[in-house]
BAGU-524431 format. One record per residue: residue in three letters; x, y, z of N, C-alpha, C in turn; residue number from 1. Coordinates in steps of 0.1 Angstrom, whole numbers, plus 5000, padded with zeros to 4 digits. Example, Ala and Ser with C-alpha at 12.3 -4.5 7.8 and 13.67 -1.06 7.14 Angstrom:
REM residues 2
<rec 'ala',<5132,4943,5078>,<5123,4955,5078>,<5132,4967,5078>,1>
<rec 'ser',<5128,4978,5071>,<5137,4989,5071>,<5129,5000,5079>,2>
REM end
This chain:
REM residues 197
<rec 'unk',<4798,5075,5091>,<4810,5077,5083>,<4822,5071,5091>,1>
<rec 'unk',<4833,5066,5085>,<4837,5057,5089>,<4853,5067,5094>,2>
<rec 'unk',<4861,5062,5106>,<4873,5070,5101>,<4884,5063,5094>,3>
<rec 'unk',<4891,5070,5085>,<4900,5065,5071>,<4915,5069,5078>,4>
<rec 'unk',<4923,5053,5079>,<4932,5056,5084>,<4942,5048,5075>,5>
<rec 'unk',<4951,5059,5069>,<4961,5055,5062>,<4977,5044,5066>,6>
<rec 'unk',<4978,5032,5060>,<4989,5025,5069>,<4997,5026,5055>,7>
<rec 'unk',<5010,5029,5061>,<5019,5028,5054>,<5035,5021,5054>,8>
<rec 'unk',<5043,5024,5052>,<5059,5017,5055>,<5062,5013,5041>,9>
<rec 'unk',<5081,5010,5043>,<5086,5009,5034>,<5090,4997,5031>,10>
<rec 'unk',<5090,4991,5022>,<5093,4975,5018>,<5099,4967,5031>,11>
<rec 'unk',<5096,4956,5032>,<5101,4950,5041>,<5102,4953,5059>,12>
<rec 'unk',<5090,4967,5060>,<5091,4966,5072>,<5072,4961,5085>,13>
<rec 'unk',<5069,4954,5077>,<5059,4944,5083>,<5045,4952,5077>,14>
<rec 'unk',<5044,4959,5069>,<5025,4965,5067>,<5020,4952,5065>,15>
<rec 'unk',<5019,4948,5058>,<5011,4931,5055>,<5006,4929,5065>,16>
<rec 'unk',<5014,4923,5070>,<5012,4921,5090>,<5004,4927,5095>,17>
<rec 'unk',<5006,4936,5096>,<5002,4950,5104>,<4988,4953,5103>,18>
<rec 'unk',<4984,4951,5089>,<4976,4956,5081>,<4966,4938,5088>,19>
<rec 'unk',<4973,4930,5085>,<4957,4918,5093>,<4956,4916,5108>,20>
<rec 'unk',<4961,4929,5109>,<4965,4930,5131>,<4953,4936,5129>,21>
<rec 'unk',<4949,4947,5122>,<4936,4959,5120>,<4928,4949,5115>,22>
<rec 'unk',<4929,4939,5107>,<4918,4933,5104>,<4913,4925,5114>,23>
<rec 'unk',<4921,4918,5122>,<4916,4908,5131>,<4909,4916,5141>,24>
<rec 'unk',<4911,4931,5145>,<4905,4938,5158>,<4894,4943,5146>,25>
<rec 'unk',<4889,4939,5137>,<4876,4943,5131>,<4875,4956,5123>,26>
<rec 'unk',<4885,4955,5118>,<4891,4969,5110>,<4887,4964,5091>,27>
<rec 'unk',<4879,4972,5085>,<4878,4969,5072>,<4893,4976,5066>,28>
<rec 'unk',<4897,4966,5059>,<4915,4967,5054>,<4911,4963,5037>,29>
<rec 'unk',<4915,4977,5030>,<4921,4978,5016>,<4932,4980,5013>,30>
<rec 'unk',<4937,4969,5004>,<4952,4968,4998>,<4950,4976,4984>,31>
<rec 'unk',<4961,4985,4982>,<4963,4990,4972>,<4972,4977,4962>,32>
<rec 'unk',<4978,4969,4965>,<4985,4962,4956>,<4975,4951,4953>,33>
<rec 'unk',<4967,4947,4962>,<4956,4938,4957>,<4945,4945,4949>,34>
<rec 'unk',<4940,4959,4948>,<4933,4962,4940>,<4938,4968,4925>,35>
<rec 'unk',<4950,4964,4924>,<4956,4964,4912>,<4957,4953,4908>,36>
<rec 'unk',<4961,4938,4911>,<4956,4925,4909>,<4942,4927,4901>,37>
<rec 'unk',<4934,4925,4908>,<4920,4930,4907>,<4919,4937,4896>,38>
<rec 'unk',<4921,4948,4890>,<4922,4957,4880>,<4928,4951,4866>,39>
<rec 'unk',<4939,4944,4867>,<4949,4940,4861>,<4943,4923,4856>,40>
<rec 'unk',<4935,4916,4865>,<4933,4906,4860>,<4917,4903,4848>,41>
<rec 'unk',<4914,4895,4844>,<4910,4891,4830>,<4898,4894,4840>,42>
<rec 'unk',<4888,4905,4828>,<4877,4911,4832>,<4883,4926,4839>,43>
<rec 'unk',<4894,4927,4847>,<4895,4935,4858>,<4895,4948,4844>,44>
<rec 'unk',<4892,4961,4850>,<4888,4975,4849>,<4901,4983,4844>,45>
<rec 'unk',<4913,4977,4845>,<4923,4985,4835>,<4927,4976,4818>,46>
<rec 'unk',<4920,4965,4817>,<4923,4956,4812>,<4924,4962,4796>,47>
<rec 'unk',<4911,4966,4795>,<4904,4975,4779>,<4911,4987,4778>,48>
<rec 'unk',<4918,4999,4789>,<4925,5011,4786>,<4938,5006,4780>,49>
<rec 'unk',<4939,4994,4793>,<4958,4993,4786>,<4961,4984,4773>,50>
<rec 'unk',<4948,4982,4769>,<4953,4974,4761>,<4954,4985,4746>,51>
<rec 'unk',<4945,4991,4747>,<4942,5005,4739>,<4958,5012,4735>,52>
<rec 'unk',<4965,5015,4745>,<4978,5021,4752>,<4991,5013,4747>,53>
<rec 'unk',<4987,4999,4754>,<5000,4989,4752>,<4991,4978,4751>,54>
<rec 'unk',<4992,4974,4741>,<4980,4961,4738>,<4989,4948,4740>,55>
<rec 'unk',<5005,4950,4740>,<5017,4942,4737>,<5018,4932,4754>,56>
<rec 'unk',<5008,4950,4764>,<5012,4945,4783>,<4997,4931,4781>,57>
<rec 'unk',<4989,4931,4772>,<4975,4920,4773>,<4979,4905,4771>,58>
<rec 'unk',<4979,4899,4779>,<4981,4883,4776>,<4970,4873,4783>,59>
<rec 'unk',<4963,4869,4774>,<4951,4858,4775>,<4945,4867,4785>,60>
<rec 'unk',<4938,4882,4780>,<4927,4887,4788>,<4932,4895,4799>,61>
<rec 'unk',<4945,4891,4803>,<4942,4902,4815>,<4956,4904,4814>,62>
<rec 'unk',<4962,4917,4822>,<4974,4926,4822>,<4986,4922,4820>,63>
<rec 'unk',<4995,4919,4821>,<5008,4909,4826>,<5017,4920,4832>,64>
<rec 'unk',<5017,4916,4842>,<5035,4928,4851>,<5045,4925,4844>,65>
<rec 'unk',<5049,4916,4842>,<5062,4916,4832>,<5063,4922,4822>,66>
<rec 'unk',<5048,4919,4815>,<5053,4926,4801>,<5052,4941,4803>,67>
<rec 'unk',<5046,4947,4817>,<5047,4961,4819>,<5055,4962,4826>,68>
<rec 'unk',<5065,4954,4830>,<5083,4961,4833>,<5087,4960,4826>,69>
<rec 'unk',<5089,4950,4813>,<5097,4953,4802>,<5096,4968,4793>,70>
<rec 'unk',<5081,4971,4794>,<5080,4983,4783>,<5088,4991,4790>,71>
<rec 'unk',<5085,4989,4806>,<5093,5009,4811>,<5106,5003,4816>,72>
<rec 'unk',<5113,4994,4811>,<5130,4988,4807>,<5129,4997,4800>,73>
<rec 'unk',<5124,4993,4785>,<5125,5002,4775>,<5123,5017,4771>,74>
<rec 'unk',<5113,5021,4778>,<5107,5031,4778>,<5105,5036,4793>,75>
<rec 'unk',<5112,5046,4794>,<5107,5051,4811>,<5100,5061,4809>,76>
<rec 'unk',<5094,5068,4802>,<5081,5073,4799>,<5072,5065,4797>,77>
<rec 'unk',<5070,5052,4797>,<5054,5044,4797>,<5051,5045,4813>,78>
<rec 'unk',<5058,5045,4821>,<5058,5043,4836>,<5046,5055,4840>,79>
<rec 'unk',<5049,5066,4836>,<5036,5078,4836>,<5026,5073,4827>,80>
<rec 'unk',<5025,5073,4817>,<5012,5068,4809>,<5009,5055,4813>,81>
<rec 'unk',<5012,5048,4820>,<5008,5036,4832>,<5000,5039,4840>,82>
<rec 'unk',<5007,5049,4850>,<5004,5055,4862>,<4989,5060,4856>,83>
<rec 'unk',<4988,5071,4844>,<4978,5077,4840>,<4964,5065,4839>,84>
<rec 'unk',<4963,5056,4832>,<4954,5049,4836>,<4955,5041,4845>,85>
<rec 'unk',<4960,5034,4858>,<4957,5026,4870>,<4953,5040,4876>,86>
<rec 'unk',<4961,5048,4882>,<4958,5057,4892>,<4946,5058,4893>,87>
<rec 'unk',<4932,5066,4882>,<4925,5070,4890>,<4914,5055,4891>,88>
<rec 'unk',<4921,5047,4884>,<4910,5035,4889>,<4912,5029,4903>,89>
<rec 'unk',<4924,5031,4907>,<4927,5026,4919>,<4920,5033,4928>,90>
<rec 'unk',<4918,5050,4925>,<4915,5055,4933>,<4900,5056,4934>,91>
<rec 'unk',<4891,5048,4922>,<4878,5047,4921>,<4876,5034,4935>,92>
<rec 'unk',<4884,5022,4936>,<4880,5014,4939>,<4881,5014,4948>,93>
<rec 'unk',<4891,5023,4953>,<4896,5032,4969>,<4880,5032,4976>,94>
<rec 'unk',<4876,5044,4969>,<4865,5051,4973>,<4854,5039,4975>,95>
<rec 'unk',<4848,5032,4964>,<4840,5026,4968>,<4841,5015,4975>,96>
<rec 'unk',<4855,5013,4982>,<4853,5004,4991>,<4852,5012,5007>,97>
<rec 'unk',<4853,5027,5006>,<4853,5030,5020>,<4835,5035,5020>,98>
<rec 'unk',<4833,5038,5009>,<4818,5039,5009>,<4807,5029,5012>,99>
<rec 'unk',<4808,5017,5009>,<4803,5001,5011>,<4810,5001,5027>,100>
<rec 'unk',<4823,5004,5033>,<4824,4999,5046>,<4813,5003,5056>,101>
<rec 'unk',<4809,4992,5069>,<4801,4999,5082>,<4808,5001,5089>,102>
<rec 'unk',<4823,4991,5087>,<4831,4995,5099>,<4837,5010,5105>,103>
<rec 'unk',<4840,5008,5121>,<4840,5021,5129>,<4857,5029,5118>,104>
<rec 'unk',<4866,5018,5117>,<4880,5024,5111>,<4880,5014,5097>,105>
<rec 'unk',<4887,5022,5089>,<4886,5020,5076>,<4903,5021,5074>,106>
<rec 'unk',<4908,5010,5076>,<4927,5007,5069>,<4928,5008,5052>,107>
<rec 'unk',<4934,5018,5050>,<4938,5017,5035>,<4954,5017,5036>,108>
<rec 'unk',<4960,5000,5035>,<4969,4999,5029>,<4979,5000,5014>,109>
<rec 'unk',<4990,5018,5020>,<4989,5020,5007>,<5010,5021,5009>,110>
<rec 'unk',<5016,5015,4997>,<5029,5015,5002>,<5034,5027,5001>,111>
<rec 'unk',<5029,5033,4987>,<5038,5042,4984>,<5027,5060,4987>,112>
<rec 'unk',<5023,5058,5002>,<5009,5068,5007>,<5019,5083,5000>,113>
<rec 'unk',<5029,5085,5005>,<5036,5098,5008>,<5038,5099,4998>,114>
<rec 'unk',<5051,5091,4989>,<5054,5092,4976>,<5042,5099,4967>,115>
<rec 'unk',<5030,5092,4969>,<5018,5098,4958>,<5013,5112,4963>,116>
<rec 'unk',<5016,5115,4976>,<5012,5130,4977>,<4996,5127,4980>,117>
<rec 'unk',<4991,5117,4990>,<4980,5110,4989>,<4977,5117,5006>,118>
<rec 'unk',<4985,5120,5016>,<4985,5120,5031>,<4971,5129,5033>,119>
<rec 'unk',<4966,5140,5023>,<4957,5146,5026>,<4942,5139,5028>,120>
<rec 'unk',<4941,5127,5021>,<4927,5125,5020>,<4928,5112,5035>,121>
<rec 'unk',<4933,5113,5040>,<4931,5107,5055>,<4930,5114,5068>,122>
<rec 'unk',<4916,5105,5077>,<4918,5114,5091>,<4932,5111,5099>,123>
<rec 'unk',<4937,5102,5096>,<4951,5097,5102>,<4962,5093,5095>,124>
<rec 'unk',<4971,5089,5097>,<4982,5076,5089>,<4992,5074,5101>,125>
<rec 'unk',<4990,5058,5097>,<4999,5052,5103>,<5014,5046,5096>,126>
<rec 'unk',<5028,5048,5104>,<5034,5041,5093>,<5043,5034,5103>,127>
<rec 'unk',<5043,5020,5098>,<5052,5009,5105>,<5068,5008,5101>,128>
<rec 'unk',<5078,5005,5106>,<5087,5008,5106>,<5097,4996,5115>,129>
<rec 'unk',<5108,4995,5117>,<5121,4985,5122>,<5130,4991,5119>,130>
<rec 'unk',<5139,4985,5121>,<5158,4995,5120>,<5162,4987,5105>,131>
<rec 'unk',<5169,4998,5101>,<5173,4993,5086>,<5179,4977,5080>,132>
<rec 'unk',<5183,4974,5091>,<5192,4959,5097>,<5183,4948,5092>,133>
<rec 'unk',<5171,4951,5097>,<5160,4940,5104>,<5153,4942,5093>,134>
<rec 'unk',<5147,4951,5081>,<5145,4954,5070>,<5150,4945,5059>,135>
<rec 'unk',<5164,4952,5057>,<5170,4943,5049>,<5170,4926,5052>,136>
<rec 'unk',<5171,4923,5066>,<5176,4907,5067>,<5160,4903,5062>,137>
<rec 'unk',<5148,4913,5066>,<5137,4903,5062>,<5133,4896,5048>,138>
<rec 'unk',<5137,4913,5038>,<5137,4912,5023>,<5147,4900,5015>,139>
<rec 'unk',<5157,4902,5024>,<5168,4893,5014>,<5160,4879,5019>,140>
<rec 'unk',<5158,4872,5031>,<5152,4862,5035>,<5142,4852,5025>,141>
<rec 'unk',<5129,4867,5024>,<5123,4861,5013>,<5124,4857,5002>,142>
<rec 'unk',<5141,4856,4995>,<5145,4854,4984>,<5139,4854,4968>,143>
<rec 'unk',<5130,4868,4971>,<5127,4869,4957>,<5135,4877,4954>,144>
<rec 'unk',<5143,4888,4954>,<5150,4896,4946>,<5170,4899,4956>,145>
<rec 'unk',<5173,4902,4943>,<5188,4905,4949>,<5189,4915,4958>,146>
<rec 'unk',<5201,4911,4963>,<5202,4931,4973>,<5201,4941,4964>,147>
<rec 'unk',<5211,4942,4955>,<5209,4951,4943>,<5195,4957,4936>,148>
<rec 'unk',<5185,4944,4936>,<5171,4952,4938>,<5162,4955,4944>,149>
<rec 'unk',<5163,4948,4960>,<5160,4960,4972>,<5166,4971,4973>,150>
<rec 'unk',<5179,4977,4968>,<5186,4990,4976>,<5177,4994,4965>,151>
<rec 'unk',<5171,4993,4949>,<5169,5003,4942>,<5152,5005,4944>,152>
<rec 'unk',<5147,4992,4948>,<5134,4995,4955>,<5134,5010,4969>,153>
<rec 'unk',<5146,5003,4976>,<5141,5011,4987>,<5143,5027,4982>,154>
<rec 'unk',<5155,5029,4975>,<5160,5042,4974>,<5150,5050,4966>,155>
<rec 'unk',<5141,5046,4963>,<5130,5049,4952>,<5117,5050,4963>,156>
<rec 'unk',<5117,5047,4973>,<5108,5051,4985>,<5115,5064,4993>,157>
<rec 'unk',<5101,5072,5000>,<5110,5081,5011>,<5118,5071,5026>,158>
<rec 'unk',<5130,5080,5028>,<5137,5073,5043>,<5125,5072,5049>,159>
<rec 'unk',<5125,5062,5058>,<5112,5054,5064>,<5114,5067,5077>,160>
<rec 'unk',<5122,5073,5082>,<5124,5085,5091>,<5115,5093,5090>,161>
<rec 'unk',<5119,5103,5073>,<5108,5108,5071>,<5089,5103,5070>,162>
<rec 'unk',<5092,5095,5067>,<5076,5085,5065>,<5067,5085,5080>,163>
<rec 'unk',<5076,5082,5092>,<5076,5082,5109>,<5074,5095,5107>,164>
<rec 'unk',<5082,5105,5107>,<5080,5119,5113>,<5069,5126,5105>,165>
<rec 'unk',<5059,5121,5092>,<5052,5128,5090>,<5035,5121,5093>,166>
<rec 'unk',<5041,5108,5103>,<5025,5103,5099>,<5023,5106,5118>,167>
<rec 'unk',<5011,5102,5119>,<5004,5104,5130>,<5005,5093,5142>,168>
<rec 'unk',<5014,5085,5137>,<5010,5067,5148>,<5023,5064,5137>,169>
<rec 'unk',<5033,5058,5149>,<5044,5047,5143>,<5041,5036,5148>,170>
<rec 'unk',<5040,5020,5142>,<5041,5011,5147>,<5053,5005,5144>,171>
<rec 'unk',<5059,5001,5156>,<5078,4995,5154>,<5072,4979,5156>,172>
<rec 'unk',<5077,4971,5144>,<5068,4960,5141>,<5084,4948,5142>,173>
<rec 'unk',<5094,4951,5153>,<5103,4941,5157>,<5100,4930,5165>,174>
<rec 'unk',<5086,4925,5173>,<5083,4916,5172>,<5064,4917,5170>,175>
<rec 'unk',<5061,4904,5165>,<5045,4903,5165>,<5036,4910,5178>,176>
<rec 'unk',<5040,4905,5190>,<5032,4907,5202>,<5040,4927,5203>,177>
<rec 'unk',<5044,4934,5201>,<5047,4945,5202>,<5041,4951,5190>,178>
<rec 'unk',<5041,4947,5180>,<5034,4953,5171>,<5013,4951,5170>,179>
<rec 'unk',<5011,4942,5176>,<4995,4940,5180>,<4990,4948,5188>,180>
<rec 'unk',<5002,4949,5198>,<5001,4958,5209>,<4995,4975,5207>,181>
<rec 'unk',<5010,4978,5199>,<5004,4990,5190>,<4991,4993,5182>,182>
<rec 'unk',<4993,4981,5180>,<4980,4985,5162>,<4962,4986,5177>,183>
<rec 'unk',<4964,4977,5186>,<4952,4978,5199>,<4956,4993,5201>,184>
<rec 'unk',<4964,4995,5205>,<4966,5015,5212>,<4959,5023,5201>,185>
<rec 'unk',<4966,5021,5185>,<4964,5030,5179>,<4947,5031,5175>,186>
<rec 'unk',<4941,5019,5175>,<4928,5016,5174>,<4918,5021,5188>,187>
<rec 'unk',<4927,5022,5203>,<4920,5028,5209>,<4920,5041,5213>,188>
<rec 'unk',<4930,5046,5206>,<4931,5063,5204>,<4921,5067,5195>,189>
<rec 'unk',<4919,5061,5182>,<4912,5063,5177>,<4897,5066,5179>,190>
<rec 'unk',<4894,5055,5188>,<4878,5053,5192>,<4877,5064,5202>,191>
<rec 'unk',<4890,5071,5210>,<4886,5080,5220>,<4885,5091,5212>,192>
<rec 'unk',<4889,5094,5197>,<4885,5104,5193>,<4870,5105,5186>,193>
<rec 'unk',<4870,5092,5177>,<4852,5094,5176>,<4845,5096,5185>,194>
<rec 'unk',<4850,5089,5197>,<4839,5094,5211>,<4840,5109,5214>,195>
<rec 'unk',<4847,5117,5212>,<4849,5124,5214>,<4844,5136,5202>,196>
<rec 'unk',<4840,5132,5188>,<4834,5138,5181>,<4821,5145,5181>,197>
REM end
């Protein structure tokens, strides 16, 4: 049985990263935003609920994000009956990817771990983090969205403070070689507690 270690943080403060630092030290790593891809695309497993729901979100077979931000524009009650069918598929494909893993640590990259009220089903969690500064210059950098919709992204996450103070392992991900560093410690804490099981 593998141990299930939750990685988390708030937009813009390096999980991505973080998350192929665990993979490269031999860590089987699940993206929650990739297995909604996955779900969402032509064939994928939410394809036939939503379309049942919102047949309007179906374009040439598989889901469209756009047309499922426009409905909850319109409608902020679709955003729950959304949630109602992805959730428990996400959380099907959760599972049977930690069940298929051999690996010793099992990364489930999840953004929004706390928000979902999810912290219980891990032996750990990790949550990466930087100063609010370093955050924002990264987000605006990548020039997909205005400041105006990072502050409403971020404000719609918990303070990355709280996120730190409730997980088990912070990684401060202000440079690469500092943050590798960490993700090796957190990975050899780990193994001293399976040895120690």
């Amino acid at each position: 049985m593998s141990f299930v270690l939750g990685l988390t943080g708030s937009i813009g403060m390096g999980k991505s990263t973080t998350a192929r630092m665990f993979a490269e030290q031999g860590c089987d790593v699940w993206d929650a935003d990739e297995a909604v891809h996955r779900l969402y695309a032509k064939t994928g497993a939410a394809v036939a609920p939503m379309a049942e729901v919102f047949p309007e979100a179906v374009v040439d077979g598989a889901v469209s994000r756009e047309k499922l931000k426009a409905i909850i524009a319109d409608d902020p009650e679709a955003l729950r009956r959304i949630e109602g069918i992805v959730h428990p598929l996400v959380a099907e494909d959760r599972a049977a990817f930690i069940e298929a893993s051999q690996a010793d640590i099992v990364v489930l990259d999840i953004p929004l771990l706390f928000e979902t009220g999810a912290e219980a089903q891990f032996d750990a969690i990790a949550c990466v983090t930087v100063p609010a500064e370093v955050q924002r210059a990264r987000v605006m950098e990548r020039g997909t969205m205005t400041q105006a919709q990072f502050e409403t992204i971020r404000d719609k996450q918990m303070p990355a403070e709280e996120k730190c103070r409730r997980s088990d392992y912070v990684i401060a991900t202000d440079t690469l070689e500092a943050a590798r560093q960490q993700v090796q410690d957190v990975i050899k804490d780990i193994g001293s507690k399976l040895a120690d099981a």
